[in-house]
MARBAGU-102813 format. One record per residue: residue number from 1; x, y, z of N, C-alpha, C in turn; residue in three letters. Coordinates in Angstrom, 3 decimals. Layout:
REM residues N
{pt NUM,{X,Y,Z},{X,Y,Z},{X,Y,Z},"ALA"}
...
//
This chain:
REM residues 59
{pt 1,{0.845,-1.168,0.000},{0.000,0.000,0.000},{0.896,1.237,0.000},"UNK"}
{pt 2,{0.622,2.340,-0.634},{1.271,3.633,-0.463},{1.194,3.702,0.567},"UNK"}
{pt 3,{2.777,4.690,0.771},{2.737,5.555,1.993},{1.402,6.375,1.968},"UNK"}
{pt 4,{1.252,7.047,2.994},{0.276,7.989,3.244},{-1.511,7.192,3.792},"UNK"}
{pt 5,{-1.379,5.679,3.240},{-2.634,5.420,3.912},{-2.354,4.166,5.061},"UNK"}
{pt 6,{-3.850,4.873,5.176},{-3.819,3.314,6.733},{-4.766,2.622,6.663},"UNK"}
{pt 7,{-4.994,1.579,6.330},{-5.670,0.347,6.008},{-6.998,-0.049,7.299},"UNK"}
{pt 8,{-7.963,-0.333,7.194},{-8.738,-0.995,8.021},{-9.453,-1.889,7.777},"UNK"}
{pt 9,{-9.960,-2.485,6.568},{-10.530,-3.816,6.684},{-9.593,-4.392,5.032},"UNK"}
{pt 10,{-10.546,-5.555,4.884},{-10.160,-6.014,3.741},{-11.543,-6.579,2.473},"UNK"}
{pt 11,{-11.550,-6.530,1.462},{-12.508,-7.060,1.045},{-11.879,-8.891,0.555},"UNK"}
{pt 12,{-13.319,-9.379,0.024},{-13.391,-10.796,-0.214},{-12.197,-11.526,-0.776},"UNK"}
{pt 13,{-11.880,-10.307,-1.717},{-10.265,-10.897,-3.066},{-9.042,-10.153,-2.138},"UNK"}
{pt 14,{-8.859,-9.652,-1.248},{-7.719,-9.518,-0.329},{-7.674,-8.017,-0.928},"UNK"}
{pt 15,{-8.387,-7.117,-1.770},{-7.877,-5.448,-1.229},{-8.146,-4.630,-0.134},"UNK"}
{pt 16,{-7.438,-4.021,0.136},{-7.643,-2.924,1.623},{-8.287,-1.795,1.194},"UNK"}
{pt 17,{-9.220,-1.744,2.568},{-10.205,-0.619,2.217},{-9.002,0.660,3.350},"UNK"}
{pt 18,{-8.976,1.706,2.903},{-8.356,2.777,3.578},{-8.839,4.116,3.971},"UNK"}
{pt 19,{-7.809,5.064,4.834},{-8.063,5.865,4.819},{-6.684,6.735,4.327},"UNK"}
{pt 20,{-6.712,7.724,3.905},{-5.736,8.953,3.524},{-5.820,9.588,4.485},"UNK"}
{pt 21,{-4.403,9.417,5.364},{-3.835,9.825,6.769},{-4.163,11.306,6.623},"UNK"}
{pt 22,{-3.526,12.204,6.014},{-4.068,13.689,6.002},{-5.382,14.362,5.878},"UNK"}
{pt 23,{-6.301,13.023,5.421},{-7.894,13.761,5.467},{-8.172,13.075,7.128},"UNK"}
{pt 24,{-7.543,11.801,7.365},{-8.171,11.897,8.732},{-7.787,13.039,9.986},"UNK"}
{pt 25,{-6.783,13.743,9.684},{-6.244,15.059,10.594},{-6.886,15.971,9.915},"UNK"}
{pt 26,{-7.985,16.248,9.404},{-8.279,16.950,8.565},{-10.020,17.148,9.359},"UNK"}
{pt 27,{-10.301,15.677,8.920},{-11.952,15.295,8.806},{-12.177,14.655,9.876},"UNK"}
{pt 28,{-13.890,14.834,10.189},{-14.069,13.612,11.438},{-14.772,12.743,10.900},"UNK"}
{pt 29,{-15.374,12.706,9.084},{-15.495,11.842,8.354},{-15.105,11.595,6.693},"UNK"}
{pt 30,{-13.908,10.594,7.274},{-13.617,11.084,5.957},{-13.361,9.936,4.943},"UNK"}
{pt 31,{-13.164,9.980,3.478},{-13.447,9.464,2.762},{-12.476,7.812,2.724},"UNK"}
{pt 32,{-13.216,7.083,2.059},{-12.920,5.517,2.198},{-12.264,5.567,0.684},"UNK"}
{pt 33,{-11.034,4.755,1.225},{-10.480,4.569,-0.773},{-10.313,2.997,-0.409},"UNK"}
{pt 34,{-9.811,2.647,-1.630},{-9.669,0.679,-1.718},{-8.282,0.710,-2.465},"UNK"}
{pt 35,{-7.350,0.339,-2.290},{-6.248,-0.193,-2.832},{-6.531,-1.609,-2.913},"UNK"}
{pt 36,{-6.083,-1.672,-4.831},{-6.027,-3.038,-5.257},{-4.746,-3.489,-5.370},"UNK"}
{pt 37,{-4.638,-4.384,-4.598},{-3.389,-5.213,-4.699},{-2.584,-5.691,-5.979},"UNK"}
{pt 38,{-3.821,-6.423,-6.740},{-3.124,-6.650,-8.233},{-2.737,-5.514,-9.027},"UNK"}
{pt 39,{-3.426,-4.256,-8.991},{-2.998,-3.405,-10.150},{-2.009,-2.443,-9.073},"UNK"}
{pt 40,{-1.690,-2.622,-7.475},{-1.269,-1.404,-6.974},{-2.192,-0.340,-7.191},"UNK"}
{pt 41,{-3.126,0.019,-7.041},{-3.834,1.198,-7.344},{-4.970,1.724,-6.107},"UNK"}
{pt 42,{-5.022,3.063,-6.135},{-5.963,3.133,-5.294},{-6.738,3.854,-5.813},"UNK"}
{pt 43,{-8.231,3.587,-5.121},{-9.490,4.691,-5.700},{-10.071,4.632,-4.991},"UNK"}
{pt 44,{-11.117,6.062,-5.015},{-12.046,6.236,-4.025},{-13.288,5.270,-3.791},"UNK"}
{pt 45,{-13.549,4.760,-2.748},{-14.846,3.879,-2.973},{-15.947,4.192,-2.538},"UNK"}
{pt 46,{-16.056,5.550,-1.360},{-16.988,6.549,-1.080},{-16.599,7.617,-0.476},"UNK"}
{pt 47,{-17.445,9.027,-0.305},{-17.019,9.762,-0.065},{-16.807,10.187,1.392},"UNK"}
{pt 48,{-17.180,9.407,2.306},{-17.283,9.627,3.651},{-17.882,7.857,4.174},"UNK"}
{pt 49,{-17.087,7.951,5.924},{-17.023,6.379,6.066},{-18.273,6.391,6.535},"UNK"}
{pt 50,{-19.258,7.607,6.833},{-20.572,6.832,7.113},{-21.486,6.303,5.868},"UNK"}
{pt 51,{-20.959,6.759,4.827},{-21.404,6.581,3.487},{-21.064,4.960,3.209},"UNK"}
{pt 52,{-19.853,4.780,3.308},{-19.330,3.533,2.807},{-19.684,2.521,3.807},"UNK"}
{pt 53,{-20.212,2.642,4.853},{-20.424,1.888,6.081},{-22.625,1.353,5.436},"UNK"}
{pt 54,{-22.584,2.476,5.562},{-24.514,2.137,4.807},{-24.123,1.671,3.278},"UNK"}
{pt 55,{-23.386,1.983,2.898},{-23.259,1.221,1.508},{-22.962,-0.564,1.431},"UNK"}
{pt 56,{-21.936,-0.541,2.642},{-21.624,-2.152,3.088},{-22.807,-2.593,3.659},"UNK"}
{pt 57,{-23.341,-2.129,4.162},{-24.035,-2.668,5.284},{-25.380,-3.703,4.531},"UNK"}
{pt 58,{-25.865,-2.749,3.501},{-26.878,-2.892,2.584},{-26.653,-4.411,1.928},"UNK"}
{pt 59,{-25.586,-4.470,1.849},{-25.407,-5.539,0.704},{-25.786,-7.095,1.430},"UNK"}
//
């Protein structure tokens, strides 16, 4: 995973769902990205973790 994030869960195929250390000193909610392991890449997967939390939750 890049520097700069900090990891907290994982999904089914082994990528880490994260956070971007400077929005959490930043935000008191702040946005969820996913680093994929196979491509190295990261992207946003919602814009805030109460967002991405009702988005998981749903499924």
């Amino acid at each position: 995973m890049p520097t700069g994030f900090i990891g907290f869960a994982l999904d089914c195929m082994g990528n880490m769902f994260c956070f971007k250390y400077d929005e959490l000193k930043e935000k008191k909610d702040a946005k969820v990205y996913i680093f994929d392991h196979d491509f190295c890449e990261i992207s946003e997967e919602a814009d805030s973790f109460s967002k991405w939390i009702k988005k998981f939750n749903s499924i």
